[in-house]
C-alpha positions in Angstrom: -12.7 -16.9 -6.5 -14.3 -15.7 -10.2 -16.2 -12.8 -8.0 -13.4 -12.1 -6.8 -13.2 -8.2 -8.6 -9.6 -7.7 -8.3 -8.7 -5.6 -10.4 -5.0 -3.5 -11.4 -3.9 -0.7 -13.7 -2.0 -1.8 -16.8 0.6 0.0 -18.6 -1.9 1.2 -21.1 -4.4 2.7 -17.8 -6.9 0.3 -17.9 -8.5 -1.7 -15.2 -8.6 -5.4 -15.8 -9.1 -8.6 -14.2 -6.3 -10.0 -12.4 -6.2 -13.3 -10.2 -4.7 -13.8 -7.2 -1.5 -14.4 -6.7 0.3 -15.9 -4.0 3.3 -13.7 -2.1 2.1 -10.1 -4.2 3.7 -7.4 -2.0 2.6 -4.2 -0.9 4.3 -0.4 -0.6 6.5 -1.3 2.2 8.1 -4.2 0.3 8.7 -1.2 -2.2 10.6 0.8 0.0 12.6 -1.8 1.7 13.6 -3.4 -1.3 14.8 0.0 -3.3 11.8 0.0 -5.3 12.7 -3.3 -6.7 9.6 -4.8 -5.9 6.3 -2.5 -6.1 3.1 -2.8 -5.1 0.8 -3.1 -8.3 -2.3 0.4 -8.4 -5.6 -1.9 -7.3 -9.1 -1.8 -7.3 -12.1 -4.3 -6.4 -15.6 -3.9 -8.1 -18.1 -5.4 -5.4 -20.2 -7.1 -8.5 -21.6 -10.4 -8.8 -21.6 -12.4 -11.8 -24.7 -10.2 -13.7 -23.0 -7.3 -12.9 -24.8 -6.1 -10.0 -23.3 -4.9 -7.1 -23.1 -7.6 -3.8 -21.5 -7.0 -0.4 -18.3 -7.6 0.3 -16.1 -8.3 3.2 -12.2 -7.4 3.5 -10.1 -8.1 6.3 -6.1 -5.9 5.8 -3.2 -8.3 7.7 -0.6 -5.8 8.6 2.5 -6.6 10.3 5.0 -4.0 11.3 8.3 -4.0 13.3 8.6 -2.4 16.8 9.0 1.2 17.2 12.9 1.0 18.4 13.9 -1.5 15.0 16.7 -0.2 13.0 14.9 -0.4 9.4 17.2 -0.1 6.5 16.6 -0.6 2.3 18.6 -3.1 0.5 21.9 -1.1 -0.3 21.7 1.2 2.6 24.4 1.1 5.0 22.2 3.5 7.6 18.8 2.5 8.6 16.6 4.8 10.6 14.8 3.8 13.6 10.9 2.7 12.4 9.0 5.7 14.7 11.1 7.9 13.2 9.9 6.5 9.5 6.5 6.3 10.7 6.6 9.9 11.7 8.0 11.3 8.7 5.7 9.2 6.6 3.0 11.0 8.7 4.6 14.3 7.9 5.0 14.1 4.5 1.4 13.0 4.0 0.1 15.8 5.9 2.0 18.5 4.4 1.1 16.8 0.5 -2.5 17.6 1.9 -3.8 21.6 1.1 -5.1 21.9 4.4 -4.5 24.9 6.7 -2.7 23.3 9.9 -2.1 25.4 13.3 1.2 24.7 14.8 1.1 24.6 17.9 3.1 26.5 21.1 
């Protein structure tokens, strides 16, 4: 698609253009492959070809595991059970938020 407006984040912090690419992976290939493959900083500009902005439609495929799968990274001999991953995932974004949250009783 040429209007497509994918776009990444080089090395040198510049957007540019990039084409799709077949099998690209996303954050959770990061962590369950050690960080040996990651999920490239992305962007799409809604533009047509004259540079003015069109509509756009976009449609995320997620697939997860069930909430009692052992998950484990390549070269961990423990996993951790996937709720328990979700949850802390949950946590830590919270808490990286400066919001005032009220434990509760």
């Amino acid at each position: 698609d040429p209007n497509s407006g994918l776009e990444v984040l080089n090395s040198d912090g510049e957007w540019i253009a990039a084409p799709y690419i077949p099998g690209s992976v996303g954050d959770s290939m990061a962590e369950v492959s050690s960080g040996r493959w990651v999920a490239t900083m992305h962007i799409v500009r809604a533009t047509n070809s004259r540079g003015e902005r069109k509509g756009r439609y976009s449609v995320p495929v997620f697939f997860e595991p069930g909430m009692d799968c052992v998950i484990k990274a390549v070269g961990q001999e423990n996993g951790v059970v996937y709720s328990e991953h979700v949850l802390e995932k949950m946590k830590g974004w919270v808490e990286s938020q400066d919001v005032d949250v009220e434990k509760g009783a």
